[in-house]
C-alpha positions as a Markdown table, in Angstrom:
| # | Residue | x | y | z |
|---|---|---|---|---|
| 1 | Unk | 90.7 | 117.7 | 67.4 |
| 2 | Unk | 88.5 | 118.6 | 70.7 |
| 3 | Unk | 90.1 | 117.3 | 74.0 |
| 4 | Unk | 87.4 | 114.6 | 74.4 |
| 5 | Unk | 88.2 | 113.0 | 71.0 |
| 6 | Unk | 92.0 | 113.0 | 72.4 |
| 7 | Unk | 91.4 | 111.6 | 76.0 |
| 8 | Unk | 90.8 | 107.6 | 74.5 |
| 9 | Unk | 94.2 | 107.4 | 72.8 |
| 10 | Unk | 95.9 | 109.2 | 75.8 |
| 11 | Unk | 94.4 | 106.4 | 78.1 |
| 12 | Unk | 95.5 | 103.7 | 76.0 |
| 13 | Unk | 99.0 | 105.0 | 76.1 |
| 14 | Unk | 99.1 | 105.5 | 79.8 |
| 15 | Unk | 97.2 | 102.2 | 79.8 |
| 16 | Unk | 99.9 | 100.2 | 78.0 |
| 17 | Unk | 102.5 | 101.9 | 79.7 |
| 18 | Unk | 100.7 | 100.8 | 83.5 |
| 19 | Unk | 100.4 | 97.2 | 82.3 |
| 20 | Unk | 104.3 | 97.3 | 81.3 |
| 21 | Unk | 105.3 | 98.9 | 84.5 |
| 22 | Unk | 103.5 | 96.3 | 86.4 |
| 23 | Unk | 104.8 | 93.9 | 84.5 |
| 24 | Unk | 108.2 | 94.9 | 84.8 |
| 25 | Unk | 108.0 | 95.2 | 88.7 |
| 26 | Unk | 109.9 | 92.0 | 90.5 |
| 27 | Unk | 107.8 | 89.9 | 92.5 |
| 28 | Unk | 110.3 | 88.5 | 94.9 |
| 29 | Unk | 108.5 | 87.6 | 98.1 |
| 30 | Unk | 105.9 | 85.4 | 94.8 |
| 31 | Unk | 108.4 | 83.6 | 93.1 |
| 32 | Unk | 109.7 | 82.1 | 96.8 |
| 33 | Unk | 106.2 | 81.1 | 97.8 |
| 34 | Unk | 105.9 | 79.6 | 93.9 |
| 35 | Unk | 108.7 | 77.4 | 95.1 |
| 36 | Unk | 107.4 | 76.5 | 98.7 |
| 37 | Unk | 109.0 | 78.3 | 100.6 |
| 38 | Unk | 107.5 | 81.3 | 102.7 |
| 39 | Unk | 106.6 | 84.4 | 101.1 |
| 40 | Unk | 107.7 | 86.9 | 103.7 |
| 41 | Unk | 110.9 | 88.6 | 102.4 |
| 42 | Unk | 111.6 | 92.1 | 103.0 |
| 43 | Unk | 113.4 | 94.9 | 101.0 |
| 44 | Unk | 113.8 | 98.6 | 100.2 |
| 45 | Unk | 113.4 | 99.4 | 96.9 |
| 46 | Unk | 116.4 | 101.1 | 95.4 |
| 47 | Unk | 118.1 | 102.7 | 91.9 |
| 48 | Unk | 115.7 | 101.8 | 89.1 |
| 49 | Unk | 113.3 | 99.9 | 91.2 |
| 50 | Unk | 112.3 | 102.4 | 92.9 |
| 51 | Unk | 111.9 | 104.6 | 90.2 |
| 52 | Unk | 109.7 | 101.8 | 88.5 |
| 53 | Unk | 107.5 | 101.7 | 91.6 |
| 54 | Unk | 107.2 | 105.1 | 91.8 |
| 55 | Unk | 106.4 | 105.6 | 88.0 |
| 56 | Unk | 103.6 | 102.9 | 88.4 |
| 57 | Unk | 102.1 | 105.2 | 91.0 |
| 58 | Unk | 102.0 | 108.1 | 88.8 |
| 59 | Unk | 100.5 | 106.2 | 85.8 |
| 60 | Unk | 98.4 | 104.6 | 88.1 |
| 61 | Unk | 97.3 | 108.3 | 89.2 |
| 62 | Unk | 97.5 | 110.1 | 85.8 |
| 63 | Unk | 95.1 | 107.0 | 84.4 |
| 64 | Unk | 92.1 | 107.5 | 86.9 |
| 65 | Unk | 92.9 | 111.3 | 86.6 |
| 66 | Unk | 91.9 | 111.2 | 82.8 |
| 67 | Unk | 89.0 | 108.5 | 83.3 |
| 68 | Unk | 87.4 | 110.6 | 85.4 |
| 69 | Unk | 88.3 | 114.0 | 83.1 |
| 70 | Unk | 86.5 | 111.6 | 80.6 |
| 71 | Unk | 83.5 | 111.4 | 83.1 |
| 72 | Unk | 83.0 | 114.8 | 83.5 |
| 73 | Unk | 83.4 | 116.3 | 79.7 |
């Protein structure tokens, strides 16, 4: 298989793997305003969190980085 037959099912991977990290990703300062009361809450990220925000980035990253590879081949 050539890399630009290869690129598609890599994207969906990354792709489903994005949505699920998103997903995953508390929305703490939403589900407060949900409820009525005010949205502004403020945290660090820490442990596994973080490491889910972080991971998000990187998908987020490694998807454009292959859409445009797919551009250019």
């Amino acid at each position: 298989m050539q890399l630009e037959q290869i690129i598609p099912y890599i994207q969906i991977v990354i792709a489903v793997l994005l949505v699920t990290a998103i997903l995953l990703q508390q929305g703490k300062a939403a589900m407060g305003s949900s409820f009525g009361q005010s949205g502004e809450f403020s945290s660090t990220r820490r442990g596994p969190e973080k490491h889910l925000f972080t991971s998000t980035i990187v998908l987020g990253v490694i998807f454009i980085g292959l859409a445009l590879l797919n551009l250019l081949i």
